[in-house]
C-alpha positions in Angstrom: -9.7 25.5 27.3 -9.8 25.6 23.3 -5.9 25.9 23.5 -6.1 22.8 25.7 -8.4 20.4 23.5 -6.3 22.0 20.6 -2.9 20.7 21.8 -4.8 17.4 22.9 -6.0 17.0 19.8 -2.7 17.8 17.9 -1.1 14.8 20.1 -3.5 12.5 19.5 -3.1 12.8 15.9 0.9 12.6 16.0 0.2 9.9 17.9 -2.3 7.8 15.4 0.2 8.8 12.8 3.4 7.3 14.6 1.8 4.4 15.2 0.6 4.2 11.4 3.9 4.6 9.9 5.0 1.8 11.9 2.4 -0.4 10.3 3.2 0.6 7.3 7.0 0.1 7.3 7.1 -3.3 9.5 4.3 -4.3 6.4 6.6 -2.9 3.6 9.5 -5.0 5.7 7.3 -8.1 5.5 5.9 -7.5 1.4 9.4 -7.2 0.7 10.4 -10.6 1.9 8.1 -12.2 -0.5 11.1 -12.3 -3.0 13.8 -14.1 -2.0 10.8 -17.2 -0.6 8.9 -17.0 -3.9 12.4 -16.8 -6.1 13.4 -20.3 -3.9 10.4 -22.2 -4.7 10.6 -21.4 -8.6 13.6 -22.4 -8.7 13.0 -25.3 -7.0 10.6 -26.4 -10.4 6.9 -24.2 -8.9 5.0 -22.0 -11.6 4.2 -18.5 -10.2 0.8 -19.4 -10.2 1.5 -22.3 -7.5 3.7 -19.8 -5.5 1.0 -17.5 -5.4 -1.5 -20.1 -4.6 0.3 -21.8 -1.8 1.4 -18.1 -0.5 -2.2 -17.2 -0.4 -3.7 -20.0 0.9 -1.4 -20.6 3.7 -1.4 -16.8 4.3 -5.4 -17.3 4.7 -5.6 -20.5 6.8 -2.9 -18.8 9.4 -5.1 -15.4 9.5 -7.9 -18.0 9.9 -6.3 -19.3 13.5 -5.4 -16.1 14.8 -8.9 -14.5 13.5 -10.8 -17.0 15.5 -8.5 -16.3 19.0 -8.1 -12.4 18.5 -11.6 -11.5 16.6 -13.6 -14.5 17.0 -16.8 -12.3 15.6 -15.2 -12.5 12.2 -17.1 -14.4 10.6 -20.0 -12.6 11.5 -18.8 -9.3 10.2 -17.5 -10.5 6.9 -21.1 -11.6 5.8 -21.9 -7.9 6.8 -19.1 -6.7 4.8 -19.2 -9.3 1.9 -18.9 -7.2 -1.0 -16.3 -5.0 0.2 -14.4 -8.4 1.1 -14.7 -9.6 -1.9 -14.0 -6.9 -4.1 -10.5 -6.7 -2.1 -9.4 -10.1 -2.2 -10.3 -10.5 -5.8 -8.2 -7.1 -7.0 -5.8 -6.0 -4.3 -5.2 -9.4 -3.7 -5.5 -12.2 -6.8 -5.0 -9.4 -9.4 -1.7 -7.3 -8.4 0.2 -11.0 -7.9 -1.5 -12.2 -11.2 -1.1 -9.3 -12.9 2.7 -8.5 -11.9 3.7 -11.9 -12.9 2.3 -12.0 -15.9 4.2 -8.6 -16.5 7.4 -10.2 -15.4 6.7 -13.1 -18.2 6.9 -9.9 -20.6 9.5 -7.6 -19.3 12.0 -7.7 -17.4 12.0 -7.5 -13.6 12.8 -4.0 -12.8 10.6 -2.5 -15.6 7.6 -4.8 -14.2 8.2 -3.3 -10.3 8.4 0.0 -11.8 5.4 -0.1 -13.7 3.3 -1.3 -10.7 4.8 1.2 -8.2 3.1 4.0 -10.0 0.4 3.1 -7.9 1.3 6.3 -5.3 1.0 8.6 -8.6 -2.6 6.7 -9.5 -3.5 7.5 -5.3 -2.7 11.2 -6.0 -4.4 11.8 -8.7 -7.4 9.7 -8.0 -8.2 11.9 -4.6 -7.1 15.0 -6.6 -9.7 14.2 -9.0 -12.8 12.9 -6.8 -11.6 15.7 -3.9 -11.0 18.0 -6.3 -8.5 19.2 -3.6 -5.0 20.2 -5.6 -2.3 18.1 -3.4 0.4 20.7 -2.4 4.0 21.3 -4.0 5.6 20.0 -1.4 3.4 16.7 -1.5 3.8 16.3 -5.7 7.7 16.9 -5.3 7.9 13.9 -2.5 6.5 11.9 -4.7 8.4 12.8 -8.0 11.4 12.3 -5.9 10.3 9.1 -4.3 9.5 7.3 -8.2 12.8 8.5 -8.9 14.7 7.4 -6.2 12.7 4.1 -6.4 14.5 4.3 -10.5 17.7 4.0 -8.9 17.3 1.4 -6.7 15.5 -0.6 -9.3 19.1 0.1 -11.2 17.1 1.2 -14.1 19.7 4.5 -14.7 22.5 3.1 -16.7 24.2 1.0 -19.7 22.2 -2.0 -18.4 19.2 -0.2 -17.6 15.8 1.0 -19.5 17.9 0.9 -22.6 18.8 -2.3 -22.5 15.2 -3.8 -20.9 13.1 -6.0 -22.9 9.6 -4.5 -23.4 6.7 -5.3 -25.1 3.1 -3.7 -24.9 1.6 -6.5 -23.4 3.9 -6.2 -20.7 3.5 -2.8 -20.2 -0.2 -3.3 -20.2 -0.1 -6.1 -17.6 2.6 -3.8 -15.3 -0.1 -1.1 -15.1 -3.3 -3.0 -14.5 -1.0 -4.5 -11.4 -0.1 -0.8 -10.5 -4.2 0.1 -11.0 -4.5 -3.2 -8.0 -1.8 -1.5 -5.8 -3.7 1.4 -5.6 -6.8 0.0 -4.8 -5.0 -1.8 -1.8 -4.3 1.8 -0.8 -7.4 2.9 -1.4 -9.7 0.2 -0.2 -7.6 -0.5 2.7 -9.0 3.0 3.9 -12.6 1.1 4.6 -11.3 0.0 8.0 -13.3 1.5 10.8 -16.4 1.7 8.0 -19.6 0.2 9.2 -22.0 -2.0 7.5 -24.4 -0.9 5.1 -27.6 -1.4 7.0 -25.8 -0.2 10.0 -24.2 -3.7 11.0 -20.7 -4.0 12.8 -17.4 -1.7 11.8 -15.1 -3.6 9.5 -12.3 -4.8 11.3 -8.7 -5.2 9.5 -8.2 -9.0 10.6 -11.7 -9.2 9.3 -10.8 -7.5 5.8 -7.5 -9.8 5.6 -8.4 -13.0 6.8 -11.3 -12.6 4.5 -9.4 -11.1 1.6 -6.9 -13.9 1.4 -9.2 -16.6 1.2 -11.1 -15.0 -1.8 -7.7 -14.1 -3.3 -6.4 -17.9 -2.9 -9.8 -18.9 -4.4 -9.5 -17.2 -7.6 -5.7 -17.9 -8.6 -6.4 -21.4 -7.5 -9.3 -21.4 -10.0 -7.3 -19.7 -12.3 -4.6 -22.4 -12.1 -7.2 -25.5 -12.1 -8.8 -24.1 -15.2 -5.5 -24.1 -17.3 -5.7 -20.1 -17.6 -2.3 -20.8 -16.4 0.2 -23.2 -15.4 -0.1 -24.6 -12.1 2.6 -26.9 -11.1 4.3 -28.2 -7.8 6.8 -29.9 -6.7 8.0 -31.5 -3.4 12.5 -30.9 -4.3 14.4 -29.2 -1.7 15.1 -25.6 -1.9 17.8 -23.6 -1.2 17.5 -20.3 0.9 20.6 -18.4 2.4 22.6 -20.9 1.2 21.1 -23.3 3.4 19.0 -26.6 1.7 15.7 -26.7 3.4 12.4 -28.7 2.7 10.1 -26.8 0.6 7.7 -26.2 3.5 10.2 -24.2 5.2 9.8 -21.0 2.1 5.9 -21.8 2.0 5.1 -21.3 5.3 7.4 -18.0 5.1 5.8 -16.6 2.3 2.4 -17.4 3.7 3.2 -15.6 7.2 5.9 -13.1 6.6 5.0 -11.2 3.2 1.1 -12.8 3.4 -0.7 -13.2 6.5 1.8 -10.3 8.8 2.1 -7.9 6.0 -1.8 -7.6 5.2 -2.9 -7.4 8.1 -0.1 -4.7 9.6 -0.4 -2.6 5.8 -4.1 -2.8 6.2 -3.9 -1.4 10.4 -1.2 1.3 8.9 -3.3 3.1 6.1 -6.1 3.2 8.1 -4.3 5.3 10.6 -2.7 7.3 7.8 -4.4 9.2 4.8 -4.5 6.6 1.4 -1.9 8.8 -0.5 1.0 9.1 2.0 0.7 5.2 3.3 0.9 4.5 -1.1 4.0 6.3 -0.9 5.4 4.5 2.5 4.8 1.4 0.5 7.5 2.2 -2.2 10.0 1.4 1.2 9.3 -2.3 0.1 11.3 -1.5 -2.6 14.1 -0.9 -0.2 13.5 -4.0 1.6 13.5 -6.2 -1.1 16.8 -5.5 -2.1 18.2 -5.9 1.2 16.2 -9.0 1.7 17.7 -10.2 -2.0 21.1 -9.3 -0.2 20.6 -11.0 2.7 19.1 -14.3 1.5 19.8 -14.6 -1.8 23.4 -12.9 -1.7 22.8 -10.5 -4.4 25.1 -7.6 -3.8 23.8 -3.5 -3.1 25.4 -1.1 -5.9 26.2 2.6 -4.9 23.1 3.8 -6.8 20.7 1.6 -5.4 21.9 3.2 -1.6 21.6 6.7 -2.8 18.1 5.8 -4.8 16.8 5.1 -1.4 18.2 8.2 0.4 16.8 9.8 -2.1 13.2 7.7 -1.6 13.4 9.0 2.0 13.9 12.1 1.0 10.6 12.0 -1.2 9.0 10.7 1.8 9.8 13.2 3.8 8.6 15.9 1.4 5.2 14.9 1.1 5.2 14.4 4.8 5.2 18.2 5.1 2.9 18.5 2.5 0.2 16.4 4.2 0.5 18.1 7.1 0.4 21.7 5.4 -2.9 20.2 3.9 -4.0 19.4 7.5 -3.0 22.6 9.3 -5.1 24.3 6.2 -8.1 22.2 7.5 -8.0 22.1 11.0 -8.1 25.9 10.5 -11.4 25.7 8.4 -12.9 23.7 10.5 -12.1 26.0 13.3 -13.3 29.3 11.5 -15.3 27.5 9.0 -16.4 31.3 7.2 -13.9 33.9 6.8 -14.4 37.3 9.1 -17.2 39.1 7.4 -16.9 43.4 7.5 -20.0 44.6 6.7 -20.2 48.2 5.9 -22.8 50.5 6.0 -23.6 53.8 4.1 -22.8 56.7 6.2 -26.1 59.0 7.4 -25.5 62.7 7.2 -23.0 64.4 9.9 -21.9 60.1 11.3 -19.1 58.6 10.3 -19.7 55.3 8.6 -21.0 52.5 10.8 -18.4 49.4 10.5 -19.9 45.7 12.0 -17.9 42.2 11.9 -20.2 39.5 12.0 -18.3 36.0 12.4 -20.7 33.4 12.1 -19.8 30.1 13.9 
């Protein structure tokens, strides 16, 4: 029978973790089309801070719709969960975008992505410090070798790469309060499934999204009213693909592709997987940015960047085995919670010592 609920168990979890590296990639997939949209509309005369803005907004008011079908109690449940709300859409949300675009105005692109996907390394060594749980070898090598994959596809190895990047320490310090965001989204995103604080409804993840985007949209909108930063639209054609479209067609992309779709399955993916390895199935955006770039923008794939994300993969796969070395490790102490206890007692005269194994349950 214990063999039985063992194996049960064992499938249920492969199961939950299948379907939470699907989330994860299909919502790196759809973060990593938020280029090529948000590249069109700058070009096409927007300031980052309308991008975001409109990206948010419309992202919020299509979660809104499909909230109020899928999850009508939403509204409900947010007031139970304000804070929480809140706190995500004002960090995870407003401040990686802000903060990564204000680290772009100082350095240059790929130094700026690389900076804020350190976020895995802040996951790691926030749970290794508040667990106080050393993550395993295998686990620390996946994700040395994922940042350094994530190097090469970044094309920061090179002639034309770190040595020839334009850096600054504002820059730098705006790259890493965006990475510091990043891992919060990992991090907070866990809260799915939490219930309320005097015991009210679970937080649901269209709840947490739909929720998150409108406070995010608030505050860059706010930030952009109040002259903090440029705000500026326009109505001009834009050009995606090589095709001329209206400037409707990117913003309603970037508010359902890398918005509304990738929130909502990134926030469904980490709560199925732990914080740490869903941070470091994020750097796959990475991957699909550049093939989105490719693909819509017709910016060409160098050798490196290919084997950069073999070797991203390969990282992934690493600390793969080391979560699950981590988990075998627990399922066994929760299974013999105290180790086998011998307990041996002084011999009496002319009897061999009298041995007794207690195992307490």
């Amino acid at each position: 029978m214990a063999t039985t609920m063992s194996g049960r168990t064992a499938t249920a979890e492969t199961s939950t973790f299948r379907t939470g590296l699907l989330f994860a990639i299909g919502s790196a997939f759809a973060f990593g089309c938020s280029g090529p949209f948000g590249k069109a509309l700058m070009e096409a005369g927007w300031t980052p801070t309308a991008a975001v803005t409109a990206r948010l907004a419309g992202g919020a008011l299509a979660m809104a719709v499909f909230a109020t079908i899928m999850h009508p109690g939403w509204v409900r449940e947010l007031r139970d969960h304000l804070r929480t709300v809140v706190l995500y859409g004002l960090v995870p949300i407003a401040g990686a975008q802000l903060f990564y675009y204000n680290a772009v105005a100082h350095l240059s692109v790929g130094v700026a992505l690389l900076l804020e996907y350190t976020a895995p390394i802040l996951v790691v060594g926030w749970l290794w410090a508040t667990t106080r749980k050393r993550p395993t070898t295998l686990t620390l090598g996946g994700v040395a070798l994922a940042v350094a994959g994530m190097v090469l596809v970044l094309g920061l190895v090179g002639p034309d790469g770190l040595a020839g990047a334009h850096i600054n320490l504002a820059g730098v310090g705006f790259g890493l309060a965006a990475a510091v965001c990043a891992a919060c989204y990992f991090l907070m995103s866990d809260k799915v499934g939490d219930a309320g604080p005097d015991g009210q409804s679970a937080l649901h993840p269209i709840t947490l999204a739909t929720g998150g985007l409108f406070v995010g949209a608030a505050a860059v909108a706010l930030i952009g009213v109040s002259g903090v930063m440029p705000l500026r639209f326009t109505a001009d054609d834009t050009v995606i693909a090589g095709w001329t479209v209206p400037w409707l067609v990117p913003v309603v992309a970037i508010a359902l592709i890398p918005t509304a779709i990738a929130y909502t399955l990134g926030i469904v993916g980490i709560a199925r997987l732990r914080p740490r390895f869903a941070s470091l199935v994020g750097l796959s955006e990475v991957l699909f940015a550049v093939l989105a770039a490719w693909v819509l923008v017709g910016e060409s794939i160098a050798a490196a960047q290919a084997v950069g994300g073999a070797i991203v993969l390969l990282g992934l796969a690493l600390a793969r085995q080391g979560d699950r070395g981590e988990q075998m490790v627990a399922d066994t102490a929760v299974t013999w919670p105290d180790a086998p206890v011998v307990d041996v007692a002084p011999a009496n005269e002319g009897e061999p010592p009298a041995r007794s194994a207690n195992i307490t349950a």
